[in-house]
VMD Tcl script that draws the C-alpha trace (Angstrom):
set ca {
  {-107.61 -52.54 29.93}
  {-111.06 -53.33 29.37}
  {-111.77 -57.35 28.39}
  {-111.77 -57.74 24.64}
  {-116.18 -58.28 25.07}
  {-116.44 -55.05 26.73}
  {-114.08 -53.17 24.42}
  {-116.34 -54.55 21.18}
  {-119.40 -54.25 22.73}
  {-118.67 -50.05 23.83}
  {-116.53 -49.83 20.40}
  {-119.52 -51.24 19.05}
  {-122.26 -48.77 20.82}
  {-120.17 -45.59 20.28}
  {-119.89 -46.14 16.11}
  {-123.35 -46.57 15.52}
  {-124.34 -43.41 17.49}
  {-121.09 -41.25 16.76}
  {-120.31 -40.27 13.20}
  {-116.15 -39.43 13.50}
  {-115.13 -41.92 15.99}
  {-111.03 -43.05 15.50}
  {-109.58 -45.45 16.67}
  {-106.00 -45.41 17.54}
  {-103.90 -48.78 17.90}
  {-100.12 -48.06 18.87}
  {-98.32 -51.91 18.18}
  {-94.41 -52.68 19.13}
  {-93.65 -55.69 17.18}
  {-96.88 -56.85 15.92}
  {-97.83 -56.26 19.10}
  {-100.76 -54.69 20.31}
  {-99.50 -52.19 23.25}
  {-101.89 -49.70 23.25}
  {-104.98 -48.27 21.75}
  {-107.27 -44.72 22.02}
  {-110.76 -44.06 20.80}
  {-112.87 -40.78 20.82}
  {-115.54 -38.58 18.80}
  {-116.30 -35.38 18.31}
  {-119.74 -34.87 20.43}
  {-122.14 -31.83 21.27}
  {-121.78 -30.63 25.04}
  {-125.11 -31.69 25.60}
  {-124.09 -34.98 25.07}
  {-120.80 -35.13 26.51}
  {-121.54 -33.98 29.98}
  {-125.73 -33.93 30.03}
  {-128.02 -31.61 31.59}
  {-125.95 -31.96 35.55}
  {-122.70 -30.80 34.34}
  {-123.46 -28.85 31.05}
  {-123.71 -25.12 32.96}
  {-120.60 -25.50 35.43}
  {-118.71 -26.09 31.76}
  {-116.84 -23.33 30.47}
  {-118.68 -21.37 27.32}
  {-116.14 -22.67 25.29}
  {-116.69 -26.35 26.17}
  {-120.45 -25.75 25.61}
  {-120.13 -24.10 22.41}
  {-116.92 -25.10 20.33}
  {-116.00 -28.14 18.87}
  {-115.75 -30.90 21.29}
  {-113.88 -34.27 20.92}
  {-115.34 -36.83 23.76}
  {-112.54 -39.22 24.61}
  {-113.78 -42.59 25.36}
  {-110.44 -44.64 25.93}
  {-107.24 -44.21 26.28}
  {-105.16 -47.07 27.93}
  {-101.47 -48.67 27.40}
  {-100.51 -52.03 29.00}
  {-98.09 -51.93 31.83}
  {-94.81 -53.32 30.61}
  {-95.49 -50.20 28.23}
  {-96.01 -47.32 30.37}
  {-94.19 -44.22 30.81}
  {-92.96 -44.24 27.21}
  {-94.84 -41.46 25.37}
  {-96.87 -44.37 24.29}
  {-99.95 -42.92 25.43}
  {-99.55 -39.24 24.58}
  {-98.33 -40.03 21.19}
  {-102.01 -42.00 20.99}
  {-103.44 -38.79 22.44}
  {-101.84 -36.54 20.16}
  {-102.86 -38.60 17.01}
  {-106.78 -38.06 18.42}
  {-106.37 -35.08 18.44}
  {-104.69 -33.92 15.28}
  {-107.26 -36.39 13.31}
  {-110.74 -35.21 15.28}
  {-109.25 -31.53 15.54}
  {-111.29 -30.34 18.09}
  {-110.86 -26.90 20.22}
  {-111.78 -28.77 23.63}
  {-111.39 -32.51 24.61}
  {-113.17 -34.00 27.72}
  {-112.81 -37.54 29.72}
  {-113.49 -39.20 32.82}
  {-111.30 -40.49 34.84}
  {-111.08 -42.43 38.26}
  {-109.77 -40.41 40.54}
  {-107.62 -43.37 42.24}
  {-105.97 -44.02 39.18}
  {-103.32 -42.22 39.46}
  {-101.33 -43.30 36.59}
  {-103.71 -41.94 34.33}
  {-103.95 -38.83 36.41}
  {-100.79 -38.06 36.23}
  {-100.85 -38.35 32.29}
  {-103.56 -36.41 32.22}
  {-102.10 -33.43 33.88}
  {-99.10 -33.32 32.00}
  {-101.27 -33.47 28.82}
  {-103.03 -29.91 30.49}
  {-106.21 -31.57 31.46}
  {-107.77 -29.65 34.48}
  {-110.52 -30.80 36.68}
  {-114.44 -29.29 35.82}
  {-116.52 -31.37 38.27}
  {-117.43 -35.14 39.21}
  {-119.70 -37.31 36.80}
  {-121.62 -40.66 37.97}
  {-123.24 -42.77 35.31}
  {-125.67 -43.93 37.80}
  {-126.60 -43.13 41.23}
  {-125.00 -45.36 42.85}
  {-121.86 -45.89 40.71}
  {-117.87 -44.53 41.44}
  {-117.86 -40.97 40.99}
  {-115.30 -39.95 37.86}
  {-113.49 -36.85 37.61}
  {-114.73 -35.03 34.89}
  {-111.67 -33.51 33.15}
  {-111.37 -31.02 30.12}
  {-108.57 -29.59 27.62}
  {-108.29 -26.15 25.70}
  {-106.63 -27.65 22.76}
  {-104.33 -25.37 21.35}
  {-103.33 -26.09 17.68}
  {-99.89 -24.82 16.29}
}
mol new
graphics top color blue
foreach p $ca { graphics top sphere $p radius 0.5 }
foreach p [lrange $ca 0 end-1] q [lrange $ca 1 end] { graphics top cylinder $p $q radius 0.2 }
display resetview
């Protein structure tokens, strides 16, 4: 998990420029254990001008929940804690498509991420010469 700073200063970022953002916080005991935040964001914005056109349509042109965060601390993991915070983002932002990045040598997350149907679309760097991210999208299908 990110350091309480970083998390505050991102949260922080992402609310003033992104009306819809929720925040999920999944506690065990008064305890904090996990937490999720996304938006729902244009295409153009989500994966800019490199990665908009290797998209599919869909992505591009439905509605589109960007999903900033998702993490659960370790005594915590392989619950359900972190696809019952995924499934509450997506029932509240109720989007057709959701889209993350994700490091491809975490394979933790990976591994969630698959199960949840997440397929690979393409790599995403935020700079040059920063880690590439997998760049992963969802068809959401709603009951």
């Amino acid at each position: 998990m990110r350091s309480g700073i970083a998390l505050r200063r991102q949260t922080h970022g992402h609310l003033k420029n992104h009306q819809g953002l929720v925040l999920v916080v999944a506690y065990e005991r008064g305890t904090a254990v996990g937490f999720g935040y996304a938006f729902p964001c244009s295409a153009e914005h989500w994966f800019g001008p490199d990665l908009i056109g290797g998209v599919p349509e869909g992505a591009r042109t439905q509605r589109l929940m960007g999903l900033c965060e998702l993490a659960v601390r370790p005594p915590w993991q392989a619950r359900g804690i972190g696809t019952q915070i995924h499934t509450t983002l997506i029932n509240a932002i109720n989007p057709q498509w959701s889209s993350l990045l994700a490091l491809p040598s975490n394979h933790r997350c990976q591994d969630l991420y698959t199960r949840l149907g997440y397929q690979h679309a393409g790599q995403y760097r935020n700079t040059a010469d920063g880690p590439a991210f997998d760049l992963l999208l969802l068809r959401v299908d709603h009951p």
